[in-house]
C-alpha positions in Angstrom: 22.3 -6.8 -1.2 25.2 -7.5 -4.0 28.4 -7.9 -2.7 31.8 -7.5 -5.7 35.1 -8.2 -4.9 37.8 -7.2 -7.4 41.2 -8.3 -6.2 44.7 -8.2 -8.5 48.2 -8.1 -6.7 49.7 -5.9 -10.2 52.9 -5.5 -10.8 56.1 -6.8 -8.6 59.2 -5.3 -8.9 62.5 -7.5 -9.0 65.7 -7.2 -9.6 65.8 -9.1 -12.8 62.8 -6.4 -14.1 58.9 -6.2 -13.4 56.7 -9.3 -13.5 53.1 -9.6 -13.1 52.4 -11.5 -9.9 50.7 -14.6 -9.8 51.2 -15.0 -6.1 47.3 -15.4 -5.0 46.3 -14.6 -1.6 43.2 -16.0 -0.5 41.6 -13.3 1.5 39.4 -12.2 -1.1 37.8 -15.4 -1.7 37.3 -16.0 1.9 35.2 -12.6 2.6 33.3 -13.5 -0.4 32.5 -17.0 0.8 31.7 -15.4 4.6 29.6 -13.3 3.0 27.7 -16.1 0.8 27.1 -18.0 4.1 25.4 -14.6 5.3 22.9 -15.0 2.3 24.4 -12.2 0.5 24.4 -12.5 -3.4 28.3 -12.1 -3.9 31.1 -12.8 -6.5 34.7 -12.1 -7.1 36.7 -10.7 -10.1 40.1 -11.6 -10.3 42.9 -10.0 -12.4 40.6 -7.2 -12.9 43.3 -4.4 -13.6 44.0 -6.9 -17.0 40.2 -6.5 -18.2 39.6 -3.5 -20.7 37.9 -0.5 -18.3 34.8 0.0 -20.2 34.0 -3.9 -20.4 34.8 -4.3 -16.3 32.5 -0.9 -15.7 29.7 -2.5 -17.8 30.0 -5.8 -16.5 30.2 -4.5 -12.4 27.1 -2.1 -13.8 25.5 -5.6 -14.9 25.8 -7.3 -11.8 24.3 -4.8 -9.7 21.6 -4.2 -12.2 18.8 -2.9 -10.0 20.1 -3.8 -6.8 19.7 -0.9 -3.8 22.4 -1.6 -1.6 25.7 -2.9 -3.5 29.1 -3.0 -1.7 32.6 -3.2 -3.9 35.3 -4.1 -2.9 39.2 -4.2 -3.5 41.7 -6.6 -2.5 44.6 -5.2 -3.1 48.4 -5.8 -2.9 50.2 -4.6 0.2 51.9 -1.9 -1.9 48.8 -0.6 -2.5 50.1 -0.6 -6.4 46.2 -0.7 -8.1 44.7 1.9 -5.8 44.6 4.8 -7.9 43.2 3.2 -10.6 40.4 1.7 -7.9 39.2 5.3 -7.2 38.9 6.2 -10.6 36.8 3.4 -11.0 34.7 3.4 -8.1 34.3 7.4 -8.9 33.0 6.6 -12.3 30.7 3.4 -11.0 28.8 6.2 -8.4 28.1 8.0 -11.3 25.3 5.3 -12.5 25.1 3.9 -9.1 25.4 6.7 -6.2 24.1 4.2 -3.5 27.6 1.8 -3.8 29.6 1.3 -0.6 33.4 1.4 -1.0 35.9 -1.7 0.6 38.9 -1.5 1.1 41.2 -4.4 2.0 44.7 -6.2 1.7 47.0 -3.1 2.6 49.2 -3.1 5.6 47.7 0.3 6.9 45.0 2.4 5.8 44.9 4.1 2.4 42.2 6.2 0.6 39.8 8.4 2.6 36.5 8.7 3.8 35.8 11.2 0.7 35.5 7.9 -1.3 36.0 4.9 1.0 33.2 3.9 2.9 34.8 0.5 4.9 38.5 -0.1 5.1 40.1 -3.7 6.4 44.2 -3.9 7.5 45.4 -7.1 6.0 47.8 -9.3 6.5 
């Protein structure tokens, strides 16, 4: 089992204009670590809405390789800002590999359905 955690809080909207937020919650990391102590081979990705699509989908792709049962998932701000462009992706990453489990996490209630979203976690 391969376990990916993409996590990225976007954009935060102020009154002096928008800034990219560099305000890290550590939730991510500590499922990821949980999950390491489980013996699962798992990793994060961090600012992934700043990577170039095609070189994120090729390097998630990469660290699946062969792998049978993979699990992604998405830390995402409580605004849920990045979670339309997490669909898209995740649609286009069950295109090469069908057998990927969705996560979601980091929102204050639930978003996405179970058309695309296999396991969803209320944060803070």
């Amino acid at each position: 089992m391969k376990f990916l955690v993409l996590s990225d809080l976007n954009v935060k909207h102020t009154r002096g204009g928008s800034i990219k937020n560099n305000s890290r919650g550590i939730g991510a990391y500590y499922v990821t670590q949980k999950a390491r102590e489980l013996g699962i081979d798992a990793t994060n990705i961090d600012y992934f809405l700043d990577w170039p699509r095609e070189l994120l989908i090729h390097s998630i792709l990469s660290f699946f390789d062969n792998e049978k049962e993979c699990i992604i998932g998405y830390s995402g701000s409580i605004d849920a800002s990045g979670i339309d462009y997490y669909k898209s992706l995740t649609q286009d990453l069950r295109k090469e590999l069908p057998q990927l489990k969705v996560m979601l996490g980091g929102f204050r209630e639930p978003q996405g359905d179970s058309t695309w979203v296999d396991i969803m976690l209320i944060g803070r």
